[in-house]
C-alpha positions as CSV (number, residue, x, y, z in Angstrom):
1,X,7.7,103.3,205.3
2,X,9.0,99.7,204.2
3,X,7.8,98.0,201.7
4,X,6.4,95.0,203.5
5,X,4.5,98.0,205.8
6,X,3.2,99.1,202.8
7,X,2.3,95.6,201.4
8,X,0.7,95.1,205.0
9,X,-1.4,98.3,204.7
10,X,-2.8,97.1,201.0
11,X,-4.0,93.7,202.5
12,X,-6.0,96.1,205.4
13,X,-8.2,97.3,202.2
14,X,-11.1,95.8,201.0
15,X,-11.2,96.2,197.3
16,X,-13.1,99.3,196.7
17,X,-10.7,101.9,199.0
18,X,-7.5,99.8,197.5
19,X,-7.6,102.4,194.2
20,X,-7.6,105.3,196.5
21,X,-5.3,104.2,199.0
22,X,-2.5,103.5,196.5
23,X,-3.3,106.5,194.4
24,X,-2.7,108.8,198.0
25,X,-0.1,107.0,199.2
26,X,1.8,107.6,195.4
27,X,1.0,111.1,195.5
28,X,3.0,111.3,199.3
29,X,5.5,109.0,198.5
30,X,6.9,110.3,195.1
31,X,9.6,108.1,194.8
32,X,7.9,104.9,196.3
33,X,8.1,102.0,193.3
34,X,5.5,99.4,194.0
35,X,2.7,102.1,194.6
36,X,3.7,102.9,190.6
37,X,3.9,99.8,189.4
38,X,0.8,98.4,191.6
39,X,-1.6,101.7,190.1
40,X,-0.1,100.8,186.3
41,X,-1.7,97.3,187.2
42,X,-4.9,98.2,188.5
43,X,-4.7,100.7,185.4
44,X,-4.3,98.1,183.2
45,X,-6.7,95.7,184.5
46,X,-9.4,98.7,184.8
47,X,-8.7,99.2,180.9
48,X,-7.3,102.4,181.7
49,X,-4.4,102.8,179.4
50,X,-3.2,105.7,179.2
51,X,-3.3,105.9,183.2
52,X,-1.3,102.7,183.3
53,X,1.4,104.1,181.0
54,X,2.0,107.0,183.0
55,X,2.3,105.2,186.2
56,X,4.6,102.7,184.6
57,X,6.8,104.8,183.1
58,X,7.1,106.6,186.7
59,X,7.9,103.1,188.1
60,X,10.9,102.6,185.5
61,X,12.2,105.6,186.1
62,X,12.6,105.2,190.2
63,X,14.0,101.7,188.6
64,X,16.8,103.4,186.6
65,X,17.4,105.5,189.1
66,X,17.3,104.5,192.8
67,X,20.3,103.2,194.2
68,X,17.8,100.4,195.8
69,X,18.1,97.6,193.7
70,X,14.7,96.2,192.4
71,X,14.0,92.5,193.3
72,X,14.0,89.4,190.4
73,X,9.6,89.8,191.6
74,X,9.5,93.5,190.7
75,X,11.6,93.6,187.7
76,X,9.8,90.5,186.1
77,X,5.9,92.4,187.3
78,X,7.5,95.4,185.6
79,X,8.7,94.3,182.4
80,X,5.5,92.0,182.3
81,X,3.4,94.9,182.5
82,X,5.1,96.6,179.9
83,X,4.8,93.7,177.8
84,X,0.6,93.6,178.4
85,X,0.4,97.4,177.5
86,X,2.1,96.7,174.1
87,X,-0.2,94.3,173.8
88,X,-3.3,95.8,174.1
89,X,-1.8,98.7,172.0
90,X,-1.5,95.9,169.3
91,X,2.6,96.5,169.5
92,X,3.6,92.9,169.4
93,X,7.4,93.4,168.8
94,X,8.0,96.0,171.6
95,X,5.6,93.5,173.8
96,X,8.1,90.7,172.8
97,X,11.2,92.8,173.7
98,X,9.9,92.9,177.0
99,X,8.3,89.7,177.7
100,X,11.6,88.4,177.0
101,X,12.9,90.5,179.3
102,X,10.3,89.1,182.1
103,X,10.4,85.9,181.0
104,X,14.9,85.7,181.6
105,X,14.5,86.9,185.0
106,X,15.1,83.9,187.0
107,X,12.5,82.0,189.1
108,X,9.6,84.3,188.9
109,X,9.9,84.9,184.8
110,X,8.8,81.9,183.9
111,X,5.3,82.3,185.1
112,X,4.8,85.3,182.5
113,X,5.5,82.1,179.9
114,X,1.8,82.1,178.6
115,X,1.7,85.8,177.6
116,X,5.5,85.1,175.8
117,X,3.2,82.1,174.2
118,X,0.5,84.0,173.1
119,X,3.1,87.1,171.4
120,X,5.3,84.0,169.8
121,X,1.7,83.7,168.2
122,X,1.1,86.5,167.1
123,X,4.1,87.1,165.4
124,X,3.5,84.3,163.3
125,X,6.4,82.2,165.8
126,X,4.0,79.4,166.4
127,X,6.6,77.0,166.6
128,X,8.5,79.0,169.8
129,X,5.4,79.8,171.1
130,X,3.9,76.2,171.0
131,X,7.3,75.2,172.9
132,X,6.9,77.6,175.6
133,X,2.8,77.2,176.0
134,X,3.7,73.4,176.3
135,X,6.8,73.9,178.9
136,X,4.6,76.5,181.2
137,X,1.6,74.5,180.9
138,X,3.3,71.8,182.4
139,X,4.0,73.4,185.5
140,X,1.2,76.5,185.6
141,X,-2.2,74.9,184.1
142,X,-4.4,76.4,187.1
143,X,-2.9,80.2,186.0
144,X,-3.4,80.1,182.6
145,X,-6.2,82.6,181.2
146,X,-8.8,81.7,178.7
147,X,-7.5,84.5,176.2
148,X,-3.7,82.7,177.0
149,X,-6.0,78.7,176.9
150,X,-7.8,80.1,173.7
151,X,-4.3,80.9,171.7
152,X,-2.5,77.4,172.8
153,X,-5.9,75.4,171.6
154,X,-5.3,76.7,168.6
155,X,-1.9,76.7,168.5
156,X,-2.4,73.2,169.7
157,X,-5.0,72.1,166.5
158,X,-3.2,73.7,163.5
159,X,-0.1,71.1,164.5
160,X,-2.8,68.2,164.4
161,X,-2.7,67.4,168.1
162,X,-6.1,66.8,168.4
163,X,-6.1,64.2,171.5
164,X,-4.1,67.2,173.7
165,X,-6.8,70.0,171.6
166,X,-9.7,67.9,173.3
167,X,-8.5,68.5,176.4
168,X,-7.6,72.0,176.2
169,X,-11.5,72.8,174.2
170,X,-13.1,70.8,177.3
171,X,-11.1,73.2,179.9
172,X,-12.1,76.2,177.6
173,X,-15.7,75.7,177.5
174,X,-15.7,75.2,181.5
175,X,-13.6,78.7,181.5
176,X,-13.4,80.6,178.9
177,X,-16.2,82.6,177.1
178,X,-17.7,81.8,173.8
179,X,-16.0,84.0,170.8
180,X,-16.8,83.7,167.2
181,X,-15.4,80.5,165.6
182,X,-15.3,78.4,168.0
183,X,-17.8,76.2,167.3
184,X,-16.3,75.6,164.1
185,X,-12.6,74.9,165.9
186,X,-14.5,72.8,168.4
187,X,-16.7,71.1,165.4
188,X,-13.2,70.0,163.7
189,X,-11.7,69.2,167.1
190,X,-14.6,66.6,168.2
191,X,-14.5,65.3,164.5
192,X,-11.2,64.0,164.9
193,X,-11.8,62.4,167.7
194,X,-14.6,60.5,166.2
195,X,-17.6,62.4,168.3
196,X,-20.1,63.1,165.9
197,X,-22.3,64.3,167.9
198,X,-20.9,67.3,169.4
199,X,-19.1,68.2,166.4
200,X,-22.1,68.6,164.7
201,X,-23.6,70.9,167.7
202,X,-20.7,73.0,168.4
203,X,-21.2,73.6,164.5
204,X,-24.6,75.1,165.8
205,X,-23.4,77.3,168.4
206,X,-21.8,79.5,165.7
207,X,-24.7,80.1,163.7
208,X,-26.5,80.8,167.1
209,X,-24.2,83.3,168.3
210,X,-23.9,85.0,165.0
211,X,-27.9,85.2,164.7
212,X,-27.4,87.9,167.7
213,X,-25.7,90.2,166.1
214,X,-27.7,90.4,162.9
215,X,-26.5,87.6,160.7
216,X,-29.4,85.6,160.5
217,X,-30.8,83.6,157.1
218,X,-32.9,81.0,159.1
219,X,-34.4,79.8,155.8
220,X,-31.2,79.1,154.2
221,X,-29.7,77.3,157.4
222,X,-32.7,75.4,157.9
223,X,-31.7,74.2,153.6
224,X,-28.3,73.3,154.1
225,X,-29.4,71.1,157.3
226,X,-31.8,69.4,155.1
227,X,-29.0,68.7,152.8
228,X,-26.7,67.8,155.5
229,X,-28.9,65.3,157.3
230,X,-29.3,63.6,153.4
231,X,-25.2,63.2,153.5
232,X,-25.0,62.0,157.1
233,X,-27.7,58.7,155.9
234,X,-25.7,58.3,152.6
235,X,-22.5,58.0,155.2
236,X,-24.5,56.0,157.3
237,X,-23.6,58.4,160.2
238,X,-26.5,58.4,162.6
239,X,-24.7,60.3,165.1
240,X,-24.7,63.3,163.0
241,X,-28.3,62.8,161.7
242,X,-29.9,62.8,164.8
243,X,-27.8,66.1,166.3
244,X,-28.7,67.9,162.9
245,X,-32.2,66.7,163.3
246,X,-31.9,68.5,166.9
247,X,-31.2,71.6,165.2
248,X,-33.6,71.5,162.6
249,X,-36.3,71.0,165.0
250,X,-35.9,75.0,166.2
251,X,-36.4,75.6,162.6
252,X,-39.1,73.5,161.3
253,X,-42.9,72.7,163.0
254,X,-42.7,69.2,161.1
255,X,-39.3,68.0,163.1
256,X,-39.6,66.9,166.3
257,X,-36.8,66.8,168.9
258,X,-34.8,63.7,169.0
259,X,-33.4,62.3,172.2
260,X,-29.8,62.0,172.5
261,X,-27.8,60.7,175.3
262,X,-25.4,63.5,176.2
263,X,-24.8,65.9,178.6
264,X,-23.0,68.2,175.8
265,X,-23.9,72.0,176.7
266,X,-25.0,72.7,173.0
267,X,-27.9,70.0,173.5
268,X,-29.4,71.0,176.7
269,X,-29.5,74.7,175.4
270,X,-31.7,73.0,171.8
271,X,-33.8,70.9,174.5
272,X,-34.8,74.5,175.9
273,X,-35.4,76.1,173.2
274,X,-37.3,73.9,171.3
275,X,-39.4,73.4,174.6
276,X,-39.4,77.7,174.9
277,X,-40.3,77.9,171.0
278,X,-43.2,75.0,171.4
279,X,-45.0,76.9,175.0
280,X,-43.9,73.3,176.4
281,X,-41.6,74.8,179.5
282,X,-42.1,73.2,182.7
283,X,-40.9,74.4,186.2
284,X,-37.9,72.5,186.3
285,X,-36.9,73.5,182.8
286,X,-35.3,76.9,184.7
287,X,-32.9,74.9,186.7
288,X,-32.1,72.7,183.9
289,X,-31.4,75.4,181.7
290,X,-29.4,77.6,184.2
291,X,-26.6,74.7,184.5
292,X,-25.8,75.6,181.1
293,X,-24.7,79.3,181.7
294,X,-21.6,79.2,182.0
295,X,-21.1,77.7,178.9
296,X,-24.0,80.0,177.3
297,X,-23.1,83.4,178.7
298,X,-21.8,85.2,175.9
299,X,-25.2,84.6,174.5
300,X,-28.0,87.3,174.6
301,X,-30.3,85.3,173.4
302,X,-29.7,82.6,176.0
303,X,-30.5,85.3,178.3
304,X,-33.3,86.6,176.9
305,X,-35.1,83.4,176.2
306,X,-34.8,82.8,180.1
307,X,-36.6,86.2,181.0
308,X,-38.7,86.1,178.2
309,X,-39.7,82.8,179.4
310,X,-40.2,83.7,183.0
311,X,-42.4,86.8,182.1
312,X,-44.5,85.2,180.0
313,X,-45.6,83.2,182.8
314,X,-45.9,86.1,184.9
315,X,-43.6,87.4,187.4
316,X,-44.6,87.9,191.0
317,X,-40.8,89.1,192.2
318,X,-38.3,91.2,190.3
319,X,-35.3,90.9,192.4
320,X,-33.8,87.5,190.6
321,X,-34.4,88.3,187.1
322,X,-33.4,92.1,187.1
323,X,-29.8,90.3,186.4
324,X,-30.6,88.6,183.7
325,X,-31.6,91.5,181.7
326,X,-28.4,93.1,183.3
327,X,-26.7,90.7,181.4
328,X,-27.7,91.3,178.5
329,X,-26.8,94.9,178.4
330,X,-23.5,94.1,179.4
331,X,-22.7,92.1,176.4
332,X,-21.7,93.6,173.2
333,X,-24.4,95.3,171.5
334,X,-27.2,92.8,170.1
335,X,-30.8,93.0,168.5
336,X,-31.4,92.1,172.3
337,X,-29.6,95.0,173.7
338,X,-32.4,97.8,173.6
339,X,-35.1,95.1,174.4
340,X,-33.2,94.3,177.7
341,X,-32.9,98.4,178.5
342,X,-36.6,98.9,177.8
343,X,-38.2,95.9,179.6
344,X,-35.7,96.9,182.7
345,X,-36.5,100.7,182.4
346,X,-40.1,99.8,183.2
347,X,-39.4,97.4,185.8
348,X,-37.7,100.5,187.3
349,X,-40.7,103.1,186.2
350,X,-39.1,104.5,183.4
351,X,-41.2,105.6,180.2
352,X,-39.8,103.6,177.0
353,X,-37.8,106.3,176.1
354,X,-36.3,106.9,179.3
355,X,-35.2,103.3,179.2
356,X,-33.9,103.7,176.0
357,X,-31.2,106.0,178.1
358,X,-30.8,103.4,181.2
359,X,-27.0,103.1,181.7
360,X,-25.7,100.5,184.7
361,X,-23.3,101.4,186.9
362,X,-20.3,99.4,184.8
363,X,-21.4,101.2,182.1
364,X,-21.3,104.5,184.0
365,X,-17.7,103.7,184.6
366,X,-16.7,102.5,181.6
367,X,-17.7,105.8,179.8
368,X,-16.1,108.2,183.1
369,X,-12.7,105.6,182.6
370,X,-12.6,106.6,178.8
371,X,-13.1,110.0,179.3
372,X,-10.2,110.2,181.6
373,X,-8.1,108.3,179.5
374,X,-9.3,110.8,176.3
375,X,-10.3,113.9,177.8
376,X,-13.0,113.7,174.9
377,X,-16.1,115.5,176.1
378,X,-18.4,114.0,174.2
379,X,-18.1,110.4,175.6
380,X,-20.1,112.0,178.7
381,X,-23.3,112.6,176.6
382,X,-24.9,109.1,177.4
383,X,-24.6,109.8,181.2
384,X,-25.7,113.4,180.8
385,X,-28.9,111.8,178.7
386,X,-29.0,109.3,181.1
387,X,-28.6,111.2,184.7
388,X,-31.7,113.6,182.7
389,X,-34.5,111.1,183.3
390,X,-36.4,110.5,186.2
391,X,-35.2,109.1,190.0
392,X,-34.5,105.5,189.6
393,X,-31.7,103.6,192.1
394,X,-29.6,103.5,188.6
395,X,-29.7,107.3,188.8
396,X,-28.7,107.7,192.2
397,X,-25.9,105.0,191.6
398,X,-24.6,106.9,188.6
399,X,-24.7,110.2,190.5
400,X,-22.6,108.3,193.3
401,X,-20.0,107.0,191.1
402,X,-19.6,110.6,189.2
403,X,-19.1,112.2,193.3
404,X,-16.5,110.0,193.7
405,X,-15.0,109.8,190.2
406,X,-14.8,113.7,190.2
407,X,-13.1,113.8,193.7
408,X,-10.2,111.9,192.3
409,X,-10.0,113.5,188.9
410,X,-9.4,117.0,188.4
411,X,-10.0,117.1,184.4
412,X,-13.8,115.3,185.1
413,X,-14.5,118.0,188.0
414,X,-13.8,120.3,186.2
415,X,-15.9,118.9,182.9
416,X,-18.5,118.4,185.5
417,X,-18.7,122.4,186.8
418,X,-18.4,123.5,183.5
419,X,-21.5,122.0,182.3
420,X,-23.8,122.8,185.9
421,X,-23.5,126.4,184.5
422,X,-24.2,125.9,180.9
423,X,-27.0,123.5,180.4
424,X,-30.3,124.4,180.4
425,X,-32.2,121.5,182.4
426,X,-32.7,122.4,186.0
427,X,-33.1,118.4,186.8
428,X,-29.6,117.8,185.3
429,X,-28.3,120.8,186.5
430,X,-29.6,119.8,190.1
431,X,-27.8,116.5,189.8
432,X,-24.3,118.2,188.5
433,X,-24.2,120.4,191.2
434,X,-25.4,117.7,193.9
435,X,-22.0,115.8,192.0
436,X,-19.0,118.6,192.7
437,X,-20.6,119.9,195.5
């Protein structure tokens, strides 16, 4: 079959047979290179590494040896996706042996510029890389990635170009997702360009997002606003004084809200909360605060303030706000993550405990995905705890993904049949045998 028959038949797929259409088609065509180098992709993409290796070292070797000569497109995709599996394997100077590579190949190299930027980087070559961010920028701003936009912003700020760092943070923050420190970056950022005001609350959103995760001292914040406001009326800077009197108000009953003229993210989110903390929410507050998610959605607690809002007025109709406890799941773990599971469970029937166990289907897939990549048996506990509890649809979707999973993958099959004959709960073993059979 040609290649552009091939290419033609991919198209034909929607995306959830594509996987399984290039992974039969590989396995009939042994010495077909795109089907390869397209499942080392997917591999990658799926966080499936060791899958990707093994698909992309078969894709090199038709390279090296088929007397078909690969075009500038394929060798530069190849030596690209070598170049992202060092990567993620933290192996930046094999990664920049290939990037390179990519990068030479003429006319389609220099669109892999962005990931040469952001190894330049992290080898400490922030000089090169800042050249070559800049030069592919110039010609590629629409395909540049917010991991990619979030190296040449700082790249961009540690050599004090704060006008071009502006415009990069303000493409970020309509992109990219929230990470820890950049409200400080973006604090400096807006500083230098004489915007007091959202300097001061991007400050905020650090100390927000960190109070997630456990590092919380709401007393001591709440001191060293007090002391900050003091500075910002000795340096007769009422821009700042009024955004940390914003903040402060979350913190203390005797601080009221001020009123500031912005539309900066940071503020509408305070406006919410202080409204959420002070059982002031009206019903057009929910609109008003959902324009502010994508800015927000690496937040749990922006998440759960919305549900927990909604609920306490009493919820007639699960079906929108089952994703916003969804959400929060699917963020890193939080001091939100097990209240999310649990108010869900129940939504869904489950006892407390049995929520405790709720697993969504990404996370179903994640742990089958790292089990195929390991082989490590134990990594299937959580689904077998999970797949335990009573009939729910997250169940049945669970069991649906394992069928098709274990269909596909020999080594989970056979994980799969080994436990249907050795565990000793006729509800899970029901369910395993329902899976393989």
């Amino acid at each position: 079959m040609e290649k552009n028959e091939y290419e033609e038949l991919k198209k034909s797929k929607n995306d959830s047979d594509l996987y399984e259409f290039i992974y039969m088609y590989e396995l009939e065509h042994p010495d077909h290179f795109a089907s390869k180098l397209d499942l080392a992709k997917l591999n990658l993409f799926a966080g499936n590494y060791s899958e990707a290796w093994k698909y992309l070292t078969r894709a090199e070797g038709i390279a090296k040896t088929s007397e078909k000569k690969l075009s500038n497109q394929e060798l530069s995709s190849m030596y690209g996706t070598f170049a992202s599996l060092y990567v993620v394997s933290n192996d930046y100077n094999q990664a920049k042996t290939y990037i390179d590579k990519a990068y030479d190949v003429p006319k389609f190299g220099e669109q892999f510029g962005f990931l040469k930027g952001r190894i330049e980087a992290e080898l400490g070559n922030n000089e090169d890389a800042l050249k070559v961010f800049d030069k592919t920028y110039s010609k590629y701003s629409a395909q540049i990635s917010p991991d990619e936009l979030r190296t040449y912003l700082y790249l961009t700020a540690n050599f004090a170009n704060y006008k071009k760092a502006l415009t990069l943070l303000e493409k970020y923050f309509k992109t990219g997702a929230f990470f820890p420190g950049l409200g400080l970056l973006a604090s400096g950022i807006y500083e230098k360009n004489n915007d007091y005001t959202k300097s001061v609350l991007s400050a905020f959103l650090d100390y927000e997002y960190n109070s997630c995760y456990g590092n919380k001292n709401d007393k001591k914040f709440s001191e060293n606003l007090k002391t900050a406001i003091k500075k910002a009326q000795e340096e007769n800077n009422p821009d700042a004084q009024k955004a940390l009197q914003a903040i402060l108000s979350l913190y203390s009953k005797d601080v009221e809200l001020p009123i500031i003229d912005t539309d900066f993210f940071a503020y509408k989110y305070i406006y919410y909360k202080y409204k959420y903390l002070n059982f002031n929410l009206e019903p057009n507050d929910a609109t008003y605060y959902l324009s502010i998610e994508n800015n927000m959605k690496t937040f749990p607690i922006y998440y759960w303030i919305l549900w927990d809002s909604a609920s306490k007025n009493g919820i007639t109709n699960y079906t929108n706000w089952i994703p916003v406890l969804e959400k929060i799941i699917l963020l890193s773990s939080s001091d939100y993550t097990e209240k999310a599971r649990i108010a869900l469970g129940k939504i869904k029937g489950l006892s407390e405990n049995e929520s405790k166990k709720l697993l969504l289907p990404v996370e179903v897939q994640n742990y089958v995905n790292s089990f195929i990549s390991t082989g490590d048996e134990k990594i299937l506990g959580p689904i077998y705890e999970f797949i335990s509890v009573k009939d729910c649809d997250y169940v049945f979707t669970a069991l649906s993904i394992l069928k098709r999973y274990s269909k596909t993958y020999p080594l989970l099959r056979k994980q799969l049949t080994d436990n249907a004959s050795s565990i000793k709960s006729s509800r899970l073993t029901e369910r395993l045998e329902f899976i393989i059979n």
